[in-house]
C-alpha positions as CSV (number, residue, x, y, z in Angstrom):
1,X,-10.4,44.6,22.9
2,X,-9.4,48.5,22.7
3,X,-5.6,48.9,21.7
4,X,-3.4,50.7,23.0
5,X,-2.5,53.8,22.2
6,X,0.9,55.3,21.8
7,X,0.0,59.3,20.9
8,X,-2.3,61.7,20.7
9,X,-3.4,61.0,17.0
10,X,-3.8,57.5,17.7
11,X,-6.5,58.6,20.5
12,X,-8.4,60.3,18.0
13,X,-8.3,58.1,15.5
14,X,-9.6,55.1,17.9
15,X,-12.1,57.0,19.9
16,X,-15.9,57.9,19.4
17,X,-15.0,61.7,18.5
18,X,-13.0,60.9,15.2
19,X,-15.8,62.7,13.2
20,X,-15.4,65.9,15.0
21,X,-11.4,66.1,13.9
22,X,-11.0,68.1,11.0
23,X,-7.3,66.7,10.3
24,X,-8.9,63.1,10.3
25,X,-11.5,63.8,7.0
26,X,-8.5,64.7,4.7
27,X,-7.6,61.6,2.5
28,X,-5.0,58.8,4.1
29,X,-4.6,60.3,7.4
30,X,-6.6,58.2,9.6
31,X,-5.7,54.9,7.5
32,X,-2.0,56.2,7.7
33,X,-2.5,56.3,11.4
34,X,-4.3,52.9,11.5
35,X,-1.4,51.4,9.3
36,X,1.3,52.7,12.2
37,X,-0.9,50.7,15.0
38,X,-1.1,47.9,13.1
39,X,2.3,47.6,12.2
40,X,3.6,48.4,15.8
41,X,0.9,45.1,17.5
42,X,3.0,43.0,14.6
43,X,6.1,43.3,15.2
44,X,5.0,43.7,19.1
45,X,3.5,39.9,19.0
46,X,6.9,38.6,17.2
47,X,9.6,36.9,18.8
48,X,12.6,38.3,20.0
49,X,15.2,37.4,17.9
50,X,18.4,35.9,19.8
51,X,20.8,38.0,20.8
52,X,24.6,37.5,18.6
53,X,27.6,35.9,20.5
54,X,29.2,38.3,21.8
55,X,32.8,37.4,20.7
56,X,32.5,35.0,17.3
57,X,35.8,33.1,17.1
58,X,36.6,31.6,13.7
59,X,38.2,28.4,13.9
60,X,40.4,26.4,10.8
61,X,38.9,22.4,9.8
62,X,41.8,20.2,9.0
63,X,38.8,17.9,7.3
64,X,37.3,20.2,5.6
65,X,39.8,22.0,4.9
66,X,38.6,25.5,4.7
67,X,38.2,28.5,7.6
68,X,34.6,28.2,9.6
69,X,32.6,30.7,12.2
70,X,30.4,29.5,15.0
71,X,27.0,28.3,14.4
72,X,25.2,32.0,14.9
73,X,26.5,32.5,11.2
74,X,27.0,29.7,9.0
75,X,24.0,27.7,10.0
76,X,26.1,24.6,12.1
77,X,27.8,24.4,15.1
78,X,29.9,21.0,14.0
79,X,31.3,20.5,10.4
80,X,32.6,17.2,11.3
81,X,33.2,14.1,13.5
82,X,36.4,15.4,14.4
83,X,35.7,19.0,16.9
84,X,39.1,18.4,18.6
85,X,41.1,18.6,15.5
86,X,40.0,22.3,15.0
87,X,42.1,25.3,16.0
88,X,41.0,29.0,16.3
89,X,41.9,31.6,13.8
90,X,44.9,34.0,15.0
91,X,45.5,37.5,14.1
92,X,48.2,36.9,11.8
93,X,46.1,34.5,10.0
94,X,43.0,37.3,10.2
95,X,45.3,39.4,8.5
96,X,46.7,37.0,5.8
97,X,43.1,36.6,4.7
98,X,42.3,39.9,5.2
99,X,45.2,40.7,2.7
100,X,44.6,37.7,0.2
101,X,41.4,38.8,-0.6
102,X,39.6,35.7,1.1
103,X,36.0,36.3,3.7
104,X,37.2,36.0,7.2
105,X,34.3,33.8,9.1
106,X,32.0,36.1,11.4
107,X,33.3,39.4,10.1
């Protein structure tokens, strides 16, 4: 299966006239250029990863007692057996924790 090829060098460095290239015989260029096409079909054949909420709204746990985020950054989407107890995070309280020193969930 030939790769495909992004630029010029790449060309030369994956076609039958690589001998002929003068800038190819020095030391490390051609395996420089190999390394680049490797590394680009890698991270081509990984998958996407998903996209972050696009608002993350921090909410307080009366059971746990402590400030929480969604589940894109902590891990979880329910702390509890109690969801309806929670209540989101304000911007007064943002900026009391903000002030005390304390992480604010999803910032």
């Amino acid at each position: 299966m030939k790769r495909a090829t992004k630029s010029a060098d790449e060309d030369d460095v994956a076609g039958r006239g690589r001998r002929y290239y003068t800038y190819l015989q020095r030391a490390g260029v051609a395996s420089a250029i190999k390394r680049r096409m490797r590394r680009r079909e890698r991270r081509a054949g990984k998958p996407a990863r998903p996209a972050p909420p696009a608002t993350c709204r921090p909410y307080y746990c009366p059971t746990v007692d402590d400030y929480e985020c969604c589940g894109y950054h902590c891990g979880f989407d329910v702390c509890c057996s109690a969801p309806e107890l929670h209540w989101p995070l304000t911007q007064a309280e943002r900026y009391l924790l903000r002030i005390l020193g304390e992480p604010i969930p999803g910032e």
